[in-house]
MMTF fields as JSON, N, C-alpha, C and O atoms, coordinates in Angstrom:
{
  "mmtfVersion": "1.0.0",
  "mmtfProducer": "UNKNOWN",
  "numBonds": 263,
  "numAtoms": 264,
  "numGroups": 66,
  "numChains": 1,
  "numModels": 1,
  "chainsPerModel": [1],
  "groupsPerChain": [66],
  "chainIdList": ["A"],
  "bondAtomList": [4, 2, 8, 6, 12, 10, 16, 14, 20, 18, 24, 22, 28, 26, 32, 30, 36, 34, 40, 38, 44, 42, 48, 46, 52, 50, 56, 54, 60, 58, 64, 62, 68, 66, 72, 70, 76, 74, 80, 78, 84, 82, 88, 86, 92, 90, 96, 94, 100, 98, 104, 102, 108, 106, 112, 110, 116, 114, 120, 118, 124, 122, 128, 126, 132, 130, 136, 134, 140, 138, 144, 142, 148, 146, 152, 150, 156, 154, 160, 158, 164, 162, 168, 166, 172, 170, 176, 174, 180, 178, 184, 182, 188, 186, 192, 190, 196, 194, 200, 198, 204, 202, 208, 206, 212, 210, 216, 214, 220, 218, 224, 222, 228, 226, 232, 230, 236, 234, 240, 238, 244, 242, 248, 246, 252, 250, 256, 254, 260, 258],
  "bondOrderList": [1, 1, 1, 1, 1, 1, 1, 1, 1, 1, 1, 1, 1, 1, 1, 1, 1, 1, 1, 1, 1, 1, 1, 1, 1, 1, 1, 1, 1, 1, 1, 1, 1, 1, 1, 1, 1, 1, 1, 1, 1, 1, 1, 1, 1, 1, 1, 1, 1, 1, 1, 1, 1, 1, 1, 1, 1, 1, 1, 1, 1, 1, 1, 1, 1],
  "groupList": [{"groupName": "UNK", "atomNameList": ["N", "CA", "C", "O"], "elementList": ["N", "C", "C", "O"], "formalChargeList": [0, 0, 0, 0], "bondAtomList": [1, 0, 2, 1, 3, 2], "bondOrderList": [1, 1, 2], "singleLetterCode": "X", "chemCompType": "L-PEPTIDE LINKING"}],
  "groupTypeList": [0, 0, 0, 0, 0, 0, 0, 0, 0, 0, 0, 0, 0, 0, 0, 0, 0, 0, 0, 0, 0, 0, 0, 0, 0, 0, 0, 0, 0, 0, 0, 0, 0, 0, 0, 0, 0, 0, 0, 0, 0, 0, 0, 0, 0, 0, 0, 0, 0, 0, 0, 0, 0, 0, 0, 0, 0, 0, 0, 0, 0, 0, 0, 0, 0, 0],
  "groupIdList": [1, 2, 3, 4, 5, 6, 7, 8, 9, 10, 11, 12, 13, 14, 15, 16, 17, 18, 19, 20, 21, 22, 23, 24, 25, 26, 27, 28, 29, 30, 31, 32, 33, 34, 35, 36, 37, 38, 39, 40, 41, 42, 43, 44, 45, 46, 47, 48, 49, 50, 51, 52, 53, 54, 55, 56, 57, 58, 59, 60, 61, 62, 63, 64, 65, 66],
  "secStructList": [7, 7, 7, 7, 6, 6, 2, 2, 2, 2, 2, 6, 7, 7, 7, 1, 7, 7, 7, 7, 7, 7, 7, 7, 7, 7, 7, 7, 7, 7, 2, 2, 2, 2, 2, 2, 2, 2, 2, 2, 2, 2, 2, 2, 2, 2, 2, 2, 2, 2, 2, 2, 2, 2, 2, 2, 2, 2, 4, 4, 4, 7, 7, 7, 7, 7],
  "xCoordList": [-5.887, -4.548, -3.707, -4.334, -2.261, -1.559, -1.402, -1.564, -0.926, -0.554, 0.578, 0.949, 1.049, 2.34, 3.525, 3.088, 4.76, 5.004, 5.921, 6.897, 5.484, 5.432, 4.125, 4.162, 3.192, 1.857, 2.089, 1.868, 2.461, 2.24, 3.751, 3.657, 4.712, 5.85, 5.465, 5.783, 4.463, 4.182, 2.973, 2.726, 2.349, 1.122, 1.745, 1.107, 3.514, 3.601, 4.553, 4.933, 4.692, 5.64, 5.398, 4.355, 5.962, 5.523, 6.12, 6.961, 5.964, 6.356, 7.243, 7.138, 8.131, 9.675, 9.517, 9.91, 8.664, 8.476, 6.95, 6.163, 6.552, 5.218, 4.811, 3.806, 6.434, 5.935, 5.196, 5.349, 4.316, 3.457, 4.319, 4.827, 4.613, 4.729, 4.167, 2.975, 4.602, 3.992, 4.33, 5.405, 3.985, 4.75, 4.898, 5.426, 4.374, 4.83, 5.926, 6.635, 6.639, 8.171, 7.629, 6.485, 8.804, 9.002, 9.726, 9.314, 11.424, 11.931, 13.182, 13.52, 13.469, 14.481, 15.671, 15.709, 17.189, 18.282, 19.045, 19.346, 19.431, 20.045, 21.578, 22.339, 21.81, 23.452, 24.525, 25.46, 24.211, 25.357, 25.358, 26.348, 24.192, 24.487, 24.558, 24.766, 24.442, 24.907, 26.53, 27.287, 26.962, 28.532, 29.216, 30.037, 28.639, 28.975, 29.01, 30.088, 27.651, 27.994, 29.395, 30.2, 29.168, 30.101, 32.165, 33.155, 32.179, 33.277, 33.401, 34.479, 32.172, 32.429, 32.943, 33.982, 32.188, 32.614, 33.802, 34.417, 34.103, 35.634, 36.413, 37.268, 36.4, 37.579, 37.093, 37.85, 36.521, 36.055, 36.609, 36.669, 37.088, 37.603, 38.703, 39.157, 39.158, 40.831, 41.012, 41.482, 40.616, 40.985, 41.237, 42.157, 40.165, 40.186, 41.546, 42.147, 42.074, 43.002, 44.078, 44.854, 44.171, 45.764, 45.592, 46.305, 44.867, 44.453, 44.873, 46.067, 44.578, 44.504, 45.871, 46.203, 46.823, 48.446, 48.977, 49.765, 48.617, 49.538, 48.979, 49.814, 47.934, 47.872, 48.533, 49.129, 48.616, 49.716, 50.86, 51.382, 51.556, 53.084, 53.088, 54.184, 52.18, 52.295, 52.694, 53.75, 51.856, 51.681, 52.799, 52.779, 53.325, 54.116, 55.56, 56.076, 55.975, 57.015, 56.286, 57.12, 54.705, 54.253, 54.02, 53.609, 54.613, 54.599, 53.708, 54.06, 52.505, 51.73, 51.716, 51.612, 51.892, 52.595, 51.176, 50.737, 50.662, 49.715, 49.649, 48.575],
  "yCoordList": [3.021, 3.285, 2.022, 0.967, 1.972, 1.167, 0.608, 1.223, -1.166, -2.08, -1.522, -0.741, -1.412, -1.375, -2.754, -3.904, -2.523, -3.408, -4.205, -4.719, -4.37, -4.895, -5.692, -6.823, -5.362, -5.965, -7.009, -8.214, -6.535, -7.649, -8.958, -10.185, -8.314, -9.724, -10.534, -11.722, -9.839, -10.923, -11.732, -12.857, -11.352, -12.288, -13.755, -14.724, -13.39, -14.204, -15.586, -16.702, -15.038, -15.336, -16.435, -16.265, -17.87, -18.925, -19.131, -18.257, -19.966, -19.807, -21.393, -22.478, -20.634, -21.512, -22.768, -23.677, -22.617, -24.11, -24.292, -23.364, -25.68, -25.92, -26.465, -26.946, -26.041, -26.59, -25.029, -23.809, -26.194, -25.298, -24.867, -25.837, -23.717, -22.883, -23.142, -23.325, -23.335, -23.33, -22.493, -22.016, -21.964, -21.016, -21.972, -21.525, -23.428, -24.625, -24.436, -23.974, -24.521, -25.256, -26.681, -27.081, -27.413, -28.415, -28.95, -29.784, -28.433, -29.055, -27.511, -26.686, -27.59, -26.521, -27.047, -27.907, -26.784, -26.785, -25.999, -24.819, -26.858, -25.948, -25.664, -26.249, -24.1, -23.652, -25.042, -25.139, -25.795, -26.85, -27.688, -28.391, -28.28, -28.99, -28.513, -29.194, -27.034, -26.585, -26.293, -25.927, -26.327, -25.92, -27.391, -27.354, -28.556, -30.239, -30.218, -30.161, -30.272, -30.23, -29.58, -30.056, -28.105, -27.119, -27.761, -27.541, -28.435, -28.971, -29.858, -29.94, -31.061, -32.169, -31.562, -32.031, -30.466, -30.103, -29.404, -28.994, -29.277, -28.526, -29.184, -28.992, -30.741, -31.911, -32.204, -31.491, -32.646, -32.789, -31.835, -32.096, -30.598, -29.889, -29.557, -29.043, -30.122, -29.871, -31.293, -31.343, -32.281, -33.98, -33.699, -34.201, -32.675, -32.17, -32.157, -33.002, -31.051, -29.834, -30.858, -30.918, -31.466, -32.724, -33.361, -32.959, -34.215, -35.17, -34.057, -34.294, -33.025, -32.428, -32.068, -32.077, -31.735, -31.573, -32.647, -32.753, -33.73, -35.256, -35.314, -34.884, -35.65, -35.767, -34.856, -35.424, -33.149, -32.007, -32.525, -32.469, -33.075, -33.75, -34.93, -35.487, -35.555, -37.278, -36.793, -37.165, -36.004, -35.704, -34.527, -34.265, -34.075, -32.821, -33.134, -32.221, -34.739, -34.73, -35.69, -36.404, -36.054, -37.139, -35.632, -34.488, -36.493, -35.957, -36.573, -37.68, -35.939, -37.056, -36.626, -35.502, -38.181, -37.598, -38.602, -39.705, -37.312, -38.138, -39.022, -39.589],
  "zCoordList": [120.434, 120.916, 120.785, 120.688, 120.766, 120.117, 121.974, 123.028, 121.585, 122.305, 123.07, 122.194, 123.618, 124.483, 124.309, 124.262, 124.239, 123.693, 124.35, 123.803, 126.067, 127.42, 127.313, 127.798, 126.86, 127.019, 125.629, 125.746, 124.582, 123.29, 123.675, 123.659, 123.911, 124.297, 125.286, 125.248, 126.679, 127.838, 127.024, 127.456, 126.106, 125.525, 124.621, 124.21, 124.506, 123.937, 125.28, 124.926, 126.656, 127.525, 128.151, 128.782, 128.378, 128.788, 130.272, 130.483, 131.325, 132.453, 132.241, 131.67, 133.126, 133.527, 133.456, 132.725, 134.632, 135.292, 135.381, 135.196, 135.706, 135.784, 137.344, 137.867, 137.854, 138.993, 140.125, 140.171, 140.922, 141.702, 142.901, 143.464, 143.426, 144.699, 145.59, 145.344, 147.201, 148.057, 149.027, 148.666, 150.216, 151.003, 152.296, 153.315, 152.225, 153.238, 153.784, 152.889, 154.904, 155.314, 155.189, 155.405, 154.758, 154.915, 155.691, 156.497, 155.57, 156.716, 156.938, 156.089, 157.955, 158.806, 158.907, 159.787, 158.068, 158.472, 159.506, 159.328, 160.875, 161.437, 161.054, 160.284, 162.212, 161.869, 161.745, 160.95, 162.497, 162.583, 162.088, 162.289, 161.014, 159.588, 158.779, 157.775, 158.623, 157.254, 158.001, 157.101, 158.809, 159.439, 158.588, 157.672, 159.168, 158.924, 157.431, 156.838, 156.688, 155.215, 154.345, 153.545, 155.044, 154.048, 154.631, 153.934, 155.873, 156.081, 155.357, 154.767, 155.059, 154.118, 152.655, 152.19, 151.881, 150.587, 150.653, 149.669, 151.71, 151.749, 151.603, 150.739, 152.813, 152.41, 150.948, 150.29, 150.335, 148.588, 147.723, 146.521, 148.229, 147.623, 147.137, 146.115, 148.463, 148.938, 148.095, 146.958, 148.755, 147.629, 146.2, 145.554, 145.648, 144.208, 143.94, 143.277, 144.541, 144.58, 144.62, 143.667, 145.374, 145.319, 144.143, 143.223, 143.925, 142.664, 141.738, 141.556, 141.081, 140.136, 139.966, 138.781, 140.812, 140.939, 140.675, 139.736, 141.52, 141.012, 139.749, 138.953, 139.179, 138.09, 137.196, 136.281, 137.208, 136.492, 136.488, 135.374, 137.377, 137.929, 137.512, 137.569, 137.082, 136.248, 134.765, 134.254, 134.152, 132.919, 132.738, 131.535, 133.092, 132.979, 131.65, 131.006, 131.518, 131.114, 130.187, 129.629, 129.713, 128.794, 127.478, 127.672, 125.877, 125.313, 124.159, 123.751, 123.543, 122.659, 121.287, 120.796, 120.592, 119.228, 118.609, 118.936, 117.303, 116.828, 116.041, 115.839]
}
């Protein structure tokens, strides 16, 4: 009977990673440092968000001639 051809592509299928799995905890984030972090990437975000306008508003009237 013929191969299945689920069975002949996984014979050829290599794995992702080589790293090993564990079902360990290591360490536990609580609610209120992931609250602290996601405020820090927010101000980082918002900083983006200005920088990226002044810079639109610097460049808005530069014209480049090659």
């Amino acid at each position: 009977m013929k191969e299945s051809i689920d069975a002949r592509v996984k014979s050829f299928a290599k794995p992702a990673s080589s790293v090993k799995h564990s079902s360990k905890i290591v360490r536990t984030i609580s609610k209120l440092d992931i609250l602290k972090l996601n405020l820090e990437v927010d101000k980082k975000i918002k900083q983006n968000a200005r920088e990226r306008r002044a810079s639109f508003e610097e460049a808005k009237d530069v014209i480049v001639k090659d």
